[in-house]
TIZA-790673 format. One line per field, with one value per residue (C-alpha): x, y, z; residue in three letters. Coordinates in nm, 2 decimals. Example, Ala and Ser with C-alpha at 12.3 -4.5 7.8 and 13.67 -1.06 7.14 Angstrom:
BEGIN
u	(1.23 | 1.37)
v	(-0.45 | -0.11)
w	(0.78 | 0.71)
code	(ALA | SER)
//
This chain:
BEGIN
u	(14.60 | 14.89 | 14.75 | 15.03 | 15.11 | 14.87 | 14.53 | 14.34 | 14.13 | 14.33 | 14.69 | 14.82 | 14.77 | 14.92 | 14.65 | 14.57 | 14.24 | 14.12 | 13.78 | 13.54 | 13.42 | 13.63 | 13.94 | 14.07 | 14.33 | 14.27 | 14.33 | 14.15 | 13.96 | 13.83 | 13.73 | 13.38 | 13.49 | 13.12 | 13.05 | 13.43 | 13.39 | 13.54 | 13.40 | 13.34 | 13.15 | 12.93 | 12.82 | 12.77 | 12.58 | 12.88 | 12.67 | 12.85 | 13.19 | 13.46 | 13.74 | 13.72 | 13.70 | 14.11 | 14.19 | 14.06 | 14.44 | 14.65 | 14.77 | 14.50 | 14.44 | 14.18 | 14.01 | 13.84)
v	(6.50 | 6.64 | 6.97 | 7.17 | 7.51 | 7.70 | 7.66 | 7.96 | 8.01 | 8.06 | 8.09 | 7.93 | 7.58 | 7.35 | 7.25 | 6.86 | 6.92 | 7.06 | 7.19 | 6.97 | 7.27 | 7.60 | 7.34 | 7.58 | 7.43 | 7.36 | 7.28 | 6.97 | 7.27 | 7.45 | 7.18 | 6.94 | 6.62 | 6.49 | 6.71 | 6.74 | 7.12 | 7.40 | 7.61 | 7.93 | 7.65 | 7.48 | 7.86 | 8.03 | 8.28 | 8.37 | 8.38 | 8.10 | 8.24 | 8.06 | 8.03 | 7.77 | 7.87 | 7.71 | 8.01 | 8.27 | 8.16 | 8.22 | 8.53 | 8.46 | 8.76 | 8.87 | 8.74 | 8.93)
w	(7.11 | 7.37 | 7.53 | 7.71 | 7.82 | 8.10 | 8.12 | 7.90 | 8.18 | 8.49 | 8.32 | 8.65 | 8.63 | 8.36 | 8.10 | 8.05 | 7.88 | 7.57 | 7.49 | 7.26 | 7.19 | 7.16 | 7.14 | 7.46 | 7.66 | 8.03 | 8.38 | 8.52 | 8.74 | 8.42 | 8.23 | 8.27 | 8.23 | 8.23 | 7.90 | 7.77 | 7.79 | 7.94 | 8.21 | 7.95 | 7.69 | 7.98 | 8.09 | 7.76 | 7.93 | 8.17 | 8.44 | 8.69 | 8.84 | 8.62 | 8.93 | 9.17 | 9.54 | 9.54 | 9.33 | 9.57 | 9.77 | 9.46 | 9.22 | 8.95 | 8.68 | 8.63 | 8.98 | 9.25)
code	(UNK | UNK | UNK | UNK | UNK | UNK | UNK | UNK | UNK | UNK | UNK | UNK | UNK | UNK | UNK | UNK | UNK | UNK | UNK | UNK | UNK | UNK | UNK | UNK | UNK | UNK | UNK | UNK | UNK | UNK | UNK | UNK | UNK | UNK | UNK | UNK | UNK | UNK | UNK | UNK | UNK | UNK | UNK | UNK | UNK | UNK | UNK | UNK | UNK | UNK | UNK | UNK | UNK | UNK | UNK | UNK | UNK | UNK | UNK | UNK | UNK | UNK | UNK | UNK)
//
């Protein structure tokens, strides 16, 4: 399967991944490669931030 377009989770980067999951399509810093999940899937209970500390540098919605 070909994923492409912006990752679902940032909308910055480009999206290589796709959720085993939820089937969302994501950057390589939004997915779990170990479990073939995104970030949102791995944390079901939302309770880990979602952005990486890179994205702190860069105009992300929706991060503070």
């Amino acid at each position: 399967m070909s994923v492409t377009g912006l990752c679902q989770v940032c909308e910055t980067r480009e999206a290589e991944y796709a959720c085993h999951q939820c089937g969302a399509a994501v950057c390589p810093v939004h997915f779990e490669q170990d479990r073939g999940v995104c970030v949102h899937c791995g944390d079901p209970n939302g309770t880990e931030d979602v952005f990486a500390e890179t994205d702190g540098d860069r105009d992300v919605p929706g991060f503070r």
